[in-house]
MIPADO-736527 format. One record per residue (C-alpha): z, y, x. Coordinates in pm, whole numbers, padded with zeros to 5 digits, always signed. Layout:
N
ZYX;...
//
This chain:
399
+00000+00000+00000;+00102+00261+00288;-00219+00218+00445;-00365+00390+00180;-00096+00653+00141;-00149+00707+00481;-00506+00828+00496;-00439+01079+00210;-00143+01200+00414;-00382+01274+00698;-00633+01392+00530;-00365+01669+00376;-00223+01744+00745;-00597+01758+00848;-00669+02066+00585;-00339+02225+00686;-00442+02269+01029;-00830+02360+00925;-00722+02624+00698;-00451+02761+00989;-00145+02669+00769;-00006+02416+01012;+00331+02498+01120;+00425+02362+01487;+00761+02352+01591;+00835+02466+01939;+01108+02354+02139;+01391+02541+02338;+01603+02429+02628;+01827+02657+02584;+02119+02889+02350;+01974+03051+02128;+01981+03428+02230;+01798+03711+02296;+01578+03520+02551;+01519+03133+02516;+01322+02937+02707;+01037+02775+02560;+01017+02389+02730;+00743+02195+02474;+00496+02376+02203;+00357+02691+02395;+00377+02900+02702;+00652+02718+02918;+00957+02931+03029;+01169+03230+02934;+01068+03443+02673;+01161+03703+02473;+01308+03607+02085;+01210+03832+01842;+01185+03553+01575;+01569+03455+01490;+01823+03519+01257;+02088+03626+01538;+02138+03988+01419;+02394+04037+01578;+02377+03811+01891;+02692+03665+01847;+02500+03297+01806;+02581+03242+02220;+02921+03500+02217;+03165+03365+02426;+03464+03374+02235;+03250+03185+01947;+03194+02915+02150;+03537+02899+02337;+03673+02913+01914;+03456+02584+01868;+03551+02455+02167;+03918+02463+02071;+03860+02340+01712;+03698+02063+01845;+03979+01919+01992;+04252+02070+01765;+04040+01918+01427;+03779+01651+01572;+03441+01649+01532;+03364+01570+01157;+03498+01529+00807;+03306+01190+00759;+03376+01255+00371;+03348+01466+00050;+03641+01742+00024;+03814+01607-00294;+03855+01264-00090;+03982+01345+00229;+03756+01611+00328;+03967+01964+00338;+04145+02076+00669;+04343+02387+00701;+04077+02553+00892;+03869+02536+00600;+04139+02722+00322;+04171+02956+00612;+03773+03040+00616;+03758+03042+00232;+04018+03306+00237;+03874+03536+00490;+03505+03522+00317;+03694+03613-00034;+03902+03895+00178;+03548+03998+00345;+03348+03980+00065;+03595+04139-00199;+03575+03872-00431;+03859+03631-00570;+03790+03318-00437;+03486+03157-00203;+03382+02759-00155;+03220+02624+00081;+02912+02462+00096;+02698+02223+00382;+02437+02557+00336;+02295+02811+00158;+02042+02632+00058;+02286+02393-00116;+02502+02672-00267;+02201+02807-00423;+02146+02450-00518;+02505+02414-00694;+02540+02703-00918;+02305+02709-01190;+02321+02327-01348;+02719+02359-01312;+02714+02751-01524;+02383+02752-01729;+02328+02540-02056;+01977+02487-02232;+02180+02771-02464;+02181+03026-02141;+01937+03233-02001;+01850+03307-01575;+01652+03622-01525;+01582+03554-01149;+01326+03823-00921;+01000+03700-00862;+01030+03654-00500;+01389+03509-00463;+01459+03287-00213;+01320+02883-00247;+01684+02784-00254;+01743+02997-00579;+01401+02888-00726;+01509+02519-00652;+01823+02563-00813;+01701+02714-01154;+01514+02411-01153;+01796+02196-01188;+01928+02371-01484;+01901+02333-01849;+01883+02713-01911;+01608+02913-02023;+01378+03088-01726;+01267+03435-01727;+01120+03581-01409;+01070+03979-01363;+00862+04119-01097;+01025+04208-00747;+01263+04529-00772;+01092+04566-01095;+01387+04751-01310;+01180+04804-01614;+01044+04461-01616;+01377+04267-01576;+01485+04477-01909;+01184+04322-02084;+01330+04014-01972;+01677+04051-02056;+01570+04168-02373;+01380+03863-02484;+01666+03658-02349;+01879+03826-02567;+01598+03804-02821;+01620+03436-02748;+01971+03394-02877;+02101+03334-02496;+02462+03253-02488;+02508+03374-02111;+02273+03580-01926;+02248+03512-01534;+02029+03790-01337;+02004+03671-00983;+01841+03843-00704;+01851+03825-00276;+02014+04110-00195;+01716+04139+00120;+01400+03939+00029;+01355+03771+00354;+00953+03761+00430;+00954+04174+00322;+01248+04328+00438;+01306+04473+00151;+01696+04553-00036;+01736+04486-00430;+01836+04819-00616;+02150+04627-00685;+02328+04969-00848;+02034+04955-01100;+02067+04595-01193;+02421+04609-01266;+02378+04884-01475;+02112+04679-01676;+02377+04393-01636;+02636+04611-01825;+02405+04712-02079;+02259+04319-02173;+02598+04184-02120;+02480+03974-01850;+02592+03842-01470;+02483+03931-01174;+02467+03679-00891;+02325+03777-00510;+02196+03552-00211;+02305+03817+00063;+02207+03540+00338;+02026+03849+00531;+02277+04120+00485;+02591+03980+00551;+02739+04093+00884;+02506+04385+00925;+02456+04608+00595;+02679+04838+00473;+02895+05054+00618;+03150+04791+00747;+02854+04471+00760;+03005+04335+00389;+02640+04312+00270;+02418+04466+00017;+02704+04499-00269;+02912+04722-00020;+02571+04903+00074;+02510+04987-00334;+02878+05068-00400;+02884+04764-00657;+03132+04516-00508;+03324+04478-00801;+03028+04427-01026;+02879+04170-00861;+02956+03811-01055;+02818+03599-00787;+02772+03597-00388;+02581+03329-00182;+02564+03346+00161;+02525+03188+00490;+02683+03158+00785;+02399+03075+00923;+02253+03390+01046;+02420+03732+01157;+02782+03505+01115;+02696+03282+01398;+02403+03155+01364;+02562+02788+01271;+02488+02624+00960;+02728+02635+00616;+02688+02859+00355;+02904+02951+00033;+03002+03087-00281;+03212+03431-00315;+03303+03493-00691;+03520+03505-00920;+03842+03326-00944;+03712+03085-01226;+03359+03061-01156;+03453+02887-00807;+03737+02654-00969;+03413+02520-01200;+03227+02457-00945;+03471+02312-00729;+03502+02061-01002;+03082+01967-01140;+02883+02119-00824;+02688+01882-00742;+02605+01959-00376;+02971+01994-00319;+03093+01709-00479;+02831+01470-00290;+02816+01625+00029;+03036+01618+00283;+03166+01997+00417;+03031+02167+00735;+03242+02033+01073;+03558+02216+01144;+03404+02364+01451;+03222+02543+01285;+03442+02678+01046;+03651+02804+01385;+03372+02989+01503;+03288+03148+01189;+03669+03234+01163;+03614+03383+01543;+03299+03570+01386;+03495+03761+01114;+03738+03884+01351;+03441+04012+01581;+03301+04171+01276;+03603+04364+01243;+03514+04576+01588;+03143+04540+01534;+03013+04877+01453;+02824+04904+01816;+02650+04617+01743;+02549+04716+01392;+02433+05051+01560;+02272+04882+01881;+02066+04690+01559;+01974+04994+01368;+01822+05149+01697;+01634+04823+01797;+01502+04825+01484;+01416+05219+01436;+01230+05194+01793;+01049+04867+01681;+00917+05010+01334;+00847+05337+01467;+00617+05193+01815;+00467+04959+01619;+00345+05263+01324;+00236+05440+01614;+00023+05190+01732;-00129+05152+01423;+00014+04797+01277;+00018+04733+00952;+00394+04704+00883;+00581+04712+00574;+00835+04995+00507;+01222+05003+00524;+01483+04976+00783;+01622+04622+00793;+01569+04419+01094;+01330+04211+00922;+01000+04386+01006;+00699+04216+00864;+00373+04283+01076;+00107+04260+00820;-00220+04032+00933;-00375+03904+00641;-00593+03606+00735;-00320+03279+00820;-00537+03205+01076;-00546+03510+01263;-00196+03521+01217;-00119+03223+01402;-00353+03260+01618;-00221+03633+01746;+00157+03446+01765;+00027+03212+02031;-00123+03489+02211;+00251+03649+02176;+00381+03363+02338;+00131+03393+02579;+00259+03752+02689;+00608+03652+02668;+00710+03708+02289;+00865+03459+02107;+00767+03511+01719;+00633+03300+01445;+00355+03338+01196;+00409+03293+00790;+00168+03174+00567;+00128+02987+00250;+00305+02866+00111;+00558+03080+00268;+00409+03391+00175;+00132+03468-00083;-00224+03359-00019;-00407+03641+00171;-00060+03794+00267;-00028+03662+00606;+00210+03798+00851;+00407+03791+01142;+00751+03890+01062;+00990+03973+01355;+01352+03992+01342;+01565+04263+01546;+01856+04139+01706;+02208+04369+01839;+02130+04103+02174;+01827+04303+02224;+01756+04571+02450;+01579+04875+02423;+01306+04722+02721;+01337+04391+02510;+01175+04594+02222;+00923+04799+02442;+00795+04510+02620;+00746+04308+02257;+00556+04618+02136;+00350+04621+02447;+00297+04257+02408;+00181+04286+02056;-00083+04594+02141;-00217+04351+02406;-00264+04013+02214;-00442+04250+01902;-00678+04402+02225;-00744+03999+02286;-00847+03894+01932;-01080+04162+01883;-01203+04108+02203;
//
């Protein structure tokens, strides 16, 4: 039977790669950082990363690691179980508690990622009587989730305000019992922030939640790096926080749930990802413990971000790239065609820049792009030299 199945899976990889889709993975030989070295899947040796999720650089800090180095052998290496049967340490309460403090919300859970918090929420809050009004270009992980749920779908178009009241209105049209808008508080392949003051006015005005995935805010926006609710001024309106702590908190893995007080007790009890998965490692919940406190002196390295960033956006306009507005540290470089795309990140690599081309389904068709990600660990050469390098590998594909 497989050999069948097998041809059709080639022939499927083989019009991946014809239509410049395919997506190699590269491989690094060392901490991730602001350099890595690049040992199989392009130009061998050190080169510059301007394609992680390491805002702040704190993936490689030294007290993070020395804080996983000590859990280790205070808590072991893993849980080998689900929490309700013997998977809950100390260390674990003791993160839960600093998110909820961080975060300002009543109580937090933790999940094996973001991707499986997402996952967890819907089913275990929506019935087929409920209603989820989620943005048009939310993150996979919420889109996946909705699907597991019984509750009615509405989808309004991205940062569209007038359009999610259409759809709250038809939900409410629709007899919904509870309304659920959900939103990323950054929409990762744009850069762009939700108008999160807006939709929790409409919130107020439908009767309806208001749940965020702040995966790319956390950290570093807002005045004090509590994420896009603290940047809005809406931290007490805000139902619902997902996260990660798998970006600008350390770059690990893990991700959560910050809410309030009864909504996590619910899902503590019929969350599916949670109940049949074990929890992330203890060391890891050290160094994200050893992250928070860092966060609490971090206001260099949220400016030292902001300035990479400024510099970036502003070269690359100069130069005449096509790159989508806003200040976030996600900076999109618009190409277009997915195989000129891919084909201008190899030539990056090539010149010393580590970045990675997104195409569908990633992005839309025709929407091609590279999208580069700032980091604190960068310095201000870091960011001319990748500008340089990118001037230089467009001067080569024309050419």
């Amino acid at each position: 039977m497989f050999d069948t199945v097998r041809d059709d899976l080639r022939a499927t990889l083989d019009e991946i790669r014809a239509a410049g889709l395919h997506k190699p993975e590269r491989v690094i030989g060392t901490p991730q950082s602001a350099t890595v070295e690049v040992t199989e899947g392009g130009r061998p040796g050190e080169v510059l990363n301007f394609c992680a999720n390491n805002y702040l650089g704190l993936a490689d800090h030294p007290d993070v690691v020395a804080a996983a180095h000590e859990a280790l052998d205070r808590w072991g290496y893993g849980m080998a179980s689900v929490r309700f049967i013997c998977g809950t340490q100390e260390v674990h309460k003791e993160l839960e508690a600093r998110l909820s403090a961080f975060l300002g919300q009543e109580d937090t859970i933790l999940y094996s990622s973001c991707f499986d918090a997402n996952g967890g929420v819907f089913e275990t809050l929506l019935g087929a009587e409920d209603a989820v009004i989620s943005d048009a270009l939310n993150h996979a992980s919420i889109i996946d989730g909705i699907r597991l749920s019984k509750a009615r779908r509405f989808r309004y178009a991205n940062r569209d305000l007038a359009d999610l009241e259409t759809q709250l209105k038809e939900a409410n049209a629709g007899g919904a019992r509870r309304k659920l808008i959900v939103t990323d508080g950054v929409f990762s392949m744009d850069g762009y922030v939700a108008p999160l003051a807006e939709i929790c006015d409409l919130a107020d005005r439908y009767d309806a939640m208001v749940m965020v995935d702040d995966s790319h805010a956390v950290g570093f926006v807002g005045p004090t790096g509590r994420g896009t609710p603290e940047l809005h001024g809406v931290t007490d309106r805000v139902d619902i926080i997902t996260g990660t702590l798998g970006k600008a908190l350390g770059g690990a893995s893990g991700g959560y749930v910050a809410a309030r007080a009864e909504i996590v007790a619910l899902l503590r009890q019929r969350s599916r990802p949670y109940l049949f998965s074990n929890t992330l490692a203890p060391v890891i919940a050290a160094g994200s413990l050893k992250v928070l406190d860092l966060l609490e002196s971090a206001a260099d390295l949220r400016v030292r971000l902001a300035e990479n960033t400024a510099l970036f956006r502003s070269r690359m306009s100069e130069a005449g790239f096509d790159i989508l507005p806003g200040d976030h540290a996600i900076a999109p470089v618009m190409i277009g065609d997915a195989a000129e795309a891919a084909r201008m990140a190899e030539l990056l690599l090539e010149h010393g820049v580590y970045v990675i081309a997104f195409s569908y389904p990633v992005v839309p068709q025709g929407k091609a792009r590279i999208r580069v990600q700032l980091s604190a660990a960068h310095s201000t050469e870091d960011v001319n030299r990748a500008v340089d390098a990118f001037i230089a590998a467009r001067a080569e594909l024309a050419g």
